[in-house]
C-alpha positions as CSV (number, residue, x, y, z in Angstrom):
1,X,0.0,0.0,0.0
2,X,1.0,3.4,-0.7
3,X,0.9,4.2,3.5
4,X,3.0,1.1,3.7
5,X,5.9,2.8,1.2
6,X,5.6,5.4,3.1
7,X,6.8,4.3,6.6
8,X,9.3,2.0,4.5
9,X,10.9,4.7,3.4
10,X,10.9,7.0,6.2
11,X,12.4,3.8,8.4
12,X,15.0,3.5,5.8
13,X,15.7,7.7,6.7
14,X,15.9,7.1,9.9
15,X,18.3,3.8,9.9
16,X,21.2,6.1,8.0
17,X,20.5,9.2,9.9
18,X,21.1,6.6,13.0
19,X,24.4,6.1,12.2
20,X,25.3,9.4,12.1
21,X,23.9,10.4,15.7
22,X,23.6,7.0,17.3
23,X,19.8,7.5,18.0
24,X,17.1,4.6,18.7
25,X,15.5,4.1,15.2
26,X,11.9,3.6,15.2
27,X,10.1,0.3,14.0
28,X,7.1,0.1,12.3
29,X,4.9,-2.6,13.7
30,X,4.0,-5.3,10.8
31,X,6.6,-3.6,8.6
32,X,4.0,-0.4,8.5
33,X,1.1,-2.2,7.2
34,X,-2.2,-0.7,7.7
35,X,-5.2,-2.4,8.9
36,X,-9.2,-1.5,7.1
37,X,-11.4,-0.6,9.1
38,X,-15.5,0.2,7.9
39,X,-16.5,2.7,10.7
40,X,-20.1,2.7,9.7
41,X,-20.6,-1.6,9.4
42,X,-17.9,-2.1,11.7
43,X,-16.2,-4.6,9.5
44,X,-12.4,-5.0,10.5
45,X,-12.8,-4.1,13.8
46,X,-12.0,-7.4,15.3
47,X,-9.2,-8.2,13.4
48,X,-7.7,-4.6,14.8
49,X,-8.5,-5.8,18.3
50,X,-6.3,-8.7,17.8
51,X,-3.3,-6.4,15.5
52,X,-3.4,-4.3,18.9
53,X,-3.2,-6.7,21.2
54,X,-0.4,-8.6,19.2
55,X,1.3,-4.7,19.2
56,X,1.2,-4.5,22.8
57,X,2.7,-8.5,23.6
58,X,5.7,-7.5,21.4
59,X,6.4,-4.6,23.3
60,X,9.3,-5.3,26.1
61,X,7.5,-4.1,28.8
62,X,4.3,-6.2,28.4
63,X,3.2,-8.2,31.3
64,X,5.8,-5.6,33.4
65,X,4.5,-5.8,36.8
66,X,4.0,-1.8,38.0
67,X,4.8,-1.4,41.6
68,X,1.5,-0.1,43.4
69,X,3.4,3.0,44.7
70,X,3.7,3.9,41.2
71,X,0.1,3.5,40.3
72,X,-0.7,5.3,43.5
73,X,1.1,8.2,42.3
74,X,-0.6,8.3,38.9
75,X,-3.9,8.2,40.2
76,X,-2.8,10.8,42.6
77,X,-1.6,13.0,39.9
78,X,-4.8,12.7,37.7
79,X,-6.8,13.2,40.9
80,X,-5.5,16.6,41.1
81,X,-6.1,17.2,37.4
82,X,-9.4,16.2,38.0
83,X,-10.1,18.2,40.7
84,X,-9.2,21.3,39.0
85,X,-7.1,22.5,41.7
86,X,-3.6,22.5,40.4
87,X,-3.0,23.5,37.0
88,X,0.8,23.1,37.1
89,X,3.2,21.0,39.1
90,X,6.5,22.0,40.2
91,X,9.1,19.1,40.3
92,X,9.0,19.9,43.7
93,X,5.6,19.5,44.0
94,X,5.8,16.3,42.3
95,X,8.7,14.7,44.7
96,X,6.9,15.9,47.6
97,X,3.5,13.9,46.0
98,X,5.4,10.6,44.9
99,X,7.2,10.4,48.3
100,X,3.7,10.6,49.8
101,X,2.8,7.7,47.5
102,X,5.9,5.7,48.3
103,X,8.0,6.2,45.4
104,X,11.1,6.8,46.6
105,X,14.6,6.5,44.5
């Protein structure tokens, strides 16, 4: 597909420009190919489903266990997004909430 050239090309960019400044190069999951989707019959929806979730089992942090201080300080930080009250946090702020939370390091 044309979307597929595409990404093939712009991988193959990236891969030289890495060895010029030794940076990660992006991957294109399924060698960039695209899935169809038909938003109004819902045909190809299911077969995304199972793309995704065979996306997120390649990754190298699937099945990662997430210490609970961590996920105590995420749900801490989107409570406060939530409650409107703060805006903008300071690093400061933010040491002083994960060390409430337990994350400590």
């Amino acid at each position: 597909s044309c979307v597929q050239e595409g990404v093939c090309q712009r991988l193959e960019h990236y891969r030289k420009w890495d060895g010029q400044r030794r940076m990660p190069v992006a991957r294109a999951f399924r060698n960039g190919r695209s899935e169809t989707i038909d938003c109004i019959g819902g045909e190809g929806v299911e077969g995304l489903r199972k793309v995704l979730i065979e996306f997120c089992k390649e990754t190298p942090w699937y099945d990662e266990r997430v210490p609970s201080t961590y996920i105590k300080l995420r749900d801490a930080v989107v409570a406060l997004q939530n409650d409107g009250d703060v805006v903008w946090l300071s690093w400061q702020m933010y040491e002083d909430l994960a060390q409430e939370c337990g994350v400590s390091g």
